[in-house]
C-alpha positions in Angstrom: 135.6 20.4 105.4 133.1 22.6 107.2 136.4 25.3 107.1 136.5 25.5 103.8 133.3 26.1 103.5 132.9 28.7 106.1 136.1 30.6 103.8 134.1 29.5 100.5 131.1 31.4 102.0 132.8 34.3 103.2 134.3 34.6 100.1 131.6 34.8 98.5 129.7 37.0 100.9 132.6 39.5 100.5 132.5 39.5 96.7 129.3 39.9 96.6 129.5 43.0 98.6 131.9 44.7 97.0 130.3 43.9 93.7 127.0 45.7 95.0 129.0 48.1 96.5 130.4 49.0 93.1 126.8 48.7 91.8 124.5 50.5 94.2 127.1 52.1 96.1 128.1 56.0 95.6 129.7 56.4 92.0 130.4 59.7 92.4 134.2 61.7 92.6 132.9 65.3 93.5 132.5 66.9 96.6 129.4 69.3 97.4 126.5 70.4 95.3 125.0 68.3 92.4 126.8 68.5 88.8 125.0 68.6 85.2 126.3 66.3 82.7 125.7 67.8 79.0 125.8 65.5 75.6 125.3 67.1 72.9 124.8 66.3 69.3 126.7 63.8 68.1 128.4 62.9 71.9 125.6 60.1 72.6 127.9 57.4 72.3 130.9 55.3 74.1 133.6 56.6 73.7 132.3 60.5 74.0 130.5 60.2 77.5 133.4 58.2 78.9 135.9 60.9 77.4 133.4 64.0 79.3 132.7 61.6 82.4 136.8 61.9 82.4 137.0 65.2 81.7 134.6 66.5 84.6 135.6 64.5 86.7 131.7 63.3 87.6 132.3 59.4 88.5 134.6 57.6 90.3 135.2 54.3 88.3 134.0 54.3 84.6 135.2 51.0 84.6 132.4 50.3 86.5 130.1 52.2 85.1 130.9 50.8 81.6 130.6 47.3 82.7 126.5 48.0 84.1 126.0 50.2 81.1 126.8 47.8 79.1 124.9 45.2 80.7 121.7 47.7 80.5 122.1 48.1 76.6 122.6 51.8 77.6 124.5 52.7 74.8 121.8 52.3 72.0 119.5 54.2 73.9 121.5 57.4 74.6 120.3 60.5 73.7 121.5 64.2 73.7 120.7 66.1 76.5 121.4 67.6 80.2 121.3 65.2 83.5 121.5 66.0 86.6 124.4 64.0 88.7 123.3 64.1 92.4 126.5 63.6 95.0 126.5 60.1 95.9 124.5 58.8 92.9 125.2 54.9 92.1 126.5 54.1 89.1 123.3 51.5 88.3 120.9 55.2 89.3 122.9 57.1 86.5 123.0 54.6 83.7 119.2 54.0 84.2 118.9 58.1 84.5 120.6 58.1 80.9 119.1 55.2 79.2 115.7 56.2 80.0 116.7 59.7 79.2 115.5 61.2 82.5 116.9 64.9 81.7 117.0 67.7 83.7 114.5 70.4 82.5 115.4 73.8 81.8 112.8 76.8 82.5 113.4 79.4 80.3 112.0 82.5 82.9 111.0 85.3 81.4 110.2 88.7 82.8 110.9 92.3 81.6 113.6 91.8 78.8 114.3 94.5 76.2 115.3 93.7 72.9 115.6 90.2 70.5 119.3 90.2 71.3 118.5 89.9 75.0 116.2 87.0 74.6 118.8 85.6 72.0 121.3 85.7 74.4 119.3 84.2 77.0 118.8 81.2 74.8 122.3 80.4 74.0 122.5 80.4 77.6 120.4 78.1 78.8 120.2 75.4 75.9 122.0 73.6 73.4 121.4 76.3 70.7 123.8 79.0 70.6 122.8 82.4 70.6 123.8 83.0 67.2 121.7 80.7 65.9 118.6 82.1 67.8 119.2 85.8 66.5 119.3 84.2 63.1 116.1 82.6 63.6 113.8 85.9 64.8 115.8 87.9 62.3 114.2 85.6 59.3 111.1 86.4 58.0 111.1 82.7 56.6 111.4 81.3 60.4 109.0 83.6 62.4 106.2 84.4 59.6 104.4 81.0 60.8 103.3 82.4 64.1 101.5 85.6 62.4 104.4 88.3 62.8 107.3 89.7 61.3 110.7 90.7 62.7 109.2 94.0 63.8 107.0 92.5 66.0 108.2 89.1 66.6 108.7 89.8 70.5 104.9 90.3 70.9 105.0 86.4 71.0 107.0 86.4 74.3 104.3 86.4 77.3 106.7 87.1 80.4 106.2 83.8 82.5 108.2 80.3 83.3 108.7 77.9 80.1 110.0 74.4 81.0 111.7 72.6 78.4 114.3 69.9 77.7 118.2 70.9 77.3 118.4 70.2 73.6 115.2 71.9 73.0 115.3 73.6 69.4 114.7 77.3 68.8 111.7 76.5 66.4 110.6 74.8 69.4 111.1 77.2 72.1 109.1 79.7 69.8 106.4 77.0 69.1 105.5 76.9 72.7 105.7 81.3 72.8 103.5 81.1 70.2 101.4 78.7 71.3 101.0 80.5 75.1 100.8 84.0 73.4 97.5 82.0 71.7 96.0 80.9 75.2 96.7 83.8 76.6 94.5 86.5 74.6 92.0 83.9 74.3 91.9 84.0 78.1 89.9 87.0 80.2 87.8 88.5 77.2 91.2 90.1 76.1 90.3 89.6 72.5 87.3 91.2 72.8 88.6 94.0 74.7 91.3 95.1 72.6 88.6 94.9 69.5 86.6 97.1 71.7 89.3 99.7 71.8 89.5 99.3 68.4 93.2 97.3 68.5 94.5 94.4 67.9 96.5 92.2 70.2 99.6 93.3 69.2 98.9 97.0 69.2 97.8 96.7 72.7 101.6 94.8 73.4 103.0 97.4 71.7 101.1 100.6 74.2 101.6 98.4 76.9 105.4 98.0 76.3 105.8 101.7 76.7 103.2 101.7 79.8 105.8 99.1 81.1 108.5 101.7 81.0 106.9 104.5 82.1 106.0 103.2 85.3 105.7 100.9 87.8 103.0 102.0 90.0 100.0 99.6 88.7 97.1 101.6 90.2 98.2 104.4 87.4 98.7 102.2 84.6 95.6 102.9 82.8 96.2 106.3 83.2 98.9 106.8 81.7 97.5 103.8 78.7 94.8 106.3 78.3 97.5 108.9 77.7 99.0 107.3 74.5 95.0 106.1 73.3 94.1 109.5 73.1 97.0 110.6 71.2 97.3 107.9 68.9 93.0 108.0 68.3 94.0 112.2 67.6 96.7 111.4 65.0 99.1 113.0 67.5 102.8 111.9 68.0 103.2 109.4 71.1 106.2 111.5 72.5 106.9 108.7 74.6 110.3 109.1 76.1 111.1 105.1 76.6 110.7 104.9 72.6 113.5 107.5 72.5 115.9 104.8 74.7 115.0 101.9 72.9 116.1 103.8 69.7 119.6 104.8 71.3 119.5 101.6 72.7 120.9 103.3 75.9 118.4 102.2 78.6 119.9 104.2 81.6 119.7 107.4 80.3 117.8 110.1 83.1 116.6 112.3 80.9 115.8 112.9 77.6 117.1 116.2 76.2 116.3 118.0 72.6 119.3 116.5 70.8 118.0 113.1 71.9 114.5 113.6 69.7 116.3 114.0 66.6 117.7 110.3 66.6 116.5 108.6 63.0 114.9 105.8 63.8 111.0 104.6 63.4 110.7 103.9 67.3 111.2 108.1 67.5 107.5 108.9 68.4 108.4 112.3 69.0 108.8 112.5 64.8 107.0 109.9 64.2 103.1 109.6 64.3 101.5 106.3 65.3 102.8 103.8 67.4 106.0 102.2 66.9 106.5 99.2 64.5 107.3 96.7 67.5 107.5 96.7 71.6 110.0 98.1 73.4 110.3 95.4 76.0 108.1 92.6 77.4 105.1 94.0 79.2 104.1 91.5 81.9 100.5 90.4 81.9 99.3 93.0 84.5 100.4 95.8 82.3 98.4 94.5 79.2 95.6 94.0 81.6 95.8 97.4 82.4 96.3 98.3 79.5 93.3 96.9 78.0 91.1 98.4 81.2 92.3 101.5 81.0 89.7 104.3 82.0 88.4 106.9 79.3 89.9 109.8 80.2 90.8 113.8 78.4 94.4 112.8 79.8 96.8 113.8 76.8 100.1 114.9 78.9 101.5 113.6 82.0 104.7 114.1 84.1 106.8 113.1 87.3 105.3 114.5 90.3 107.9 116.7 92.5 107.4 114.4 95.5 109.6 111.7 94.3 106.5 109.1 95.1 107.2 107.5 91.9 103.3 108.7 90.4 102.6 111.1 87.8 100.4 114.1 87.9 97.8 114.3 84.5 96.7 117.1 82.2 94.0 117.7 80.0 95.8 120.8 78.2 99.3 121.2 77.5 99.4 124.5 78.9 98.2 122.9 82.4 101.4 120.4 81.3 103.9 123.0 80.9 103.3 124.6 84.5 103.6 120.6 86.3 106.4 119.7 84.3 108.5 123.2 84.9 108.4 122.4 87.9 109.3 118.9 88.0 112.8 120.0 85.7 113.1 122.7 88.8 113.2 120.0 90.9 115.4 117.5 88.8 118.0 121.1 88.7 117.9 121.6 92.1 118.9 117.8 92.5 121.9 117.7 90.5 120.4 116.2 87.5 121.0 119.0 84.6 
């Protein structure tokens, strides 16, 4: 009798560890890093997540895994999204990671980008939305007038900085949270305040400070050369900013710009066209509009390369003091190879 019991027990001991093996125990069938399970609308149900879980190959038994999620009323609580699947992950950890919908945020890092198609395409590949559908969106009028610009100067909204959202996130929302940081941001610092000093508004100083952004990188001249295109825009002169002649090429590794480049049509020319242009040429980051809306008062209206090849640009008052500096910088680009 006290045999049988002794099996009966071990038995039982022995089923009950392979069921929490099962349970607690890794679920996983891949090797090496972590893997991203995405549902997306309309694949929160049975059959589709057991059908993807098969397809990628991201758990070992969905027998298993069925069984507990079914047993944890998973199904009726799952949601669209993107989860993280950590190596070795128990089946009971995932089905509680997708019935609480526990996803895996996305940040949505921004720095120097150039155009709306670059930050379309950046959308369609991070998140759900496809980047057709996010070019549609800051191309309409209808979609972006809400946040207080148009689709010449819808990019002023992007603040270059880290945005965290969820996987699924919408692109109303993603530009709902630009708009609302773009908000914070000028409210922040007395920037308001200064760019009504300068007599501009927010987005006139994004726009100068665009250009600034692609003239140069050497902060400690920034407001230098800012000063530059003040003082020509406050004298109803043309800009004659050379990044304004890429952006309308759209051919962002050109070296120099030549005379045929100056007689592109296009309203960001501000060689032939007075005033600044009707949006930003990029995404300035924060220093740069800080700079931007320090800048020094100054007689600066020209400035070129310096010869030294220290990165810095040497000012002038007068363009005749302009012509003799930048002679001799195109010298120097000649004698380089760069005709």
């Amino acid at each position: 009798m006290r045999n049988i019991f002794r099996i009966l027990l071990a038995v039982i001991v022995i089923v009950i560890a392979v069921a929490a093996w099962f349970v607690f125990g890794s679920a996983t069938s891949f090797s090496g890093r972590n893997k991203f399970l995405y549902l997306r609308e309309g694949q929160n149900n049975k059959d589709s997540l057991l059908a993807i879980l098969k397809r990628d190959d991201l758990v070992s038994n969905r027998k298993t895994f069925s069984f507990i999620a079914d047993r944890l009323d998973m199904w009726s609580k799952l949601k669209p999204g993107k989860f993280e699947i950590k190596n070795g992950e128990s089946a009971l950890s995932i089905v509680r990671k997708l019935r609480n919908n526990q996803q895996s945020p996305v940040n949505l890092v921004i720095n120097k980008i150039r155009t709306k198609e670059d930050l379309a395409k950046m959308i369609g590949k991070l998140f759900a939305a496809d980047s057709i559908s996010a070019i549609d969106f800051i191309n309409s009028n209808d979609s972006i007038n809400k946040y207080g610009v148009d689709t010449n100067t819808v990019m002023t909204l992007v603040i270059p900085n880290t945005y965290t959202f969820t996987w699924t996130a919408s692109v109303r929302k993603i530009f709902n949270k630009l708009s609302e940081e773009k908000e914070k941001f000028w409210k922040k610092n007395d920037r308001l305040q200064k760019a009504g000093n300068a007599g501009l508004t927010p987005d006139q100083v994004y726009i100068i400070s665009s250009i600034v952004e692609e003239e140069t990188n050497k902060h400690d001249e920034k407001g230098n050369v800012a000063s530059v295109y003040i003082n020509r825009l406050n004298k109803g002169m043309p800009l004659g900013a050379d990044p304004t002649i890429k952006f309308a090429l759209k051919d962002f590794g050109l070296k120099r710009i030549y005379e045929k480049h100056l007689f592109v049509e296009s309203p960001y020319n501000t060689y032939r066209n007075k005033g600044l242009p009707p949006g930003p040429i990029c995404t300035p980051s924060p220093i740069t509009i800080d700079k931007v809306l320090d800048a020094p008062k100054t007689d600066y209206y020209y400035f070129v390369a310096r010869i030294d090849g220290s990165g810095y640009h040497q000012f002038s008052t007068t363009f005749e003091e302009h012509k003799k500096y930048a002679a001799q910088y195109h010298q120097k680009q000649n004698d380089r190879g760069n005709k």
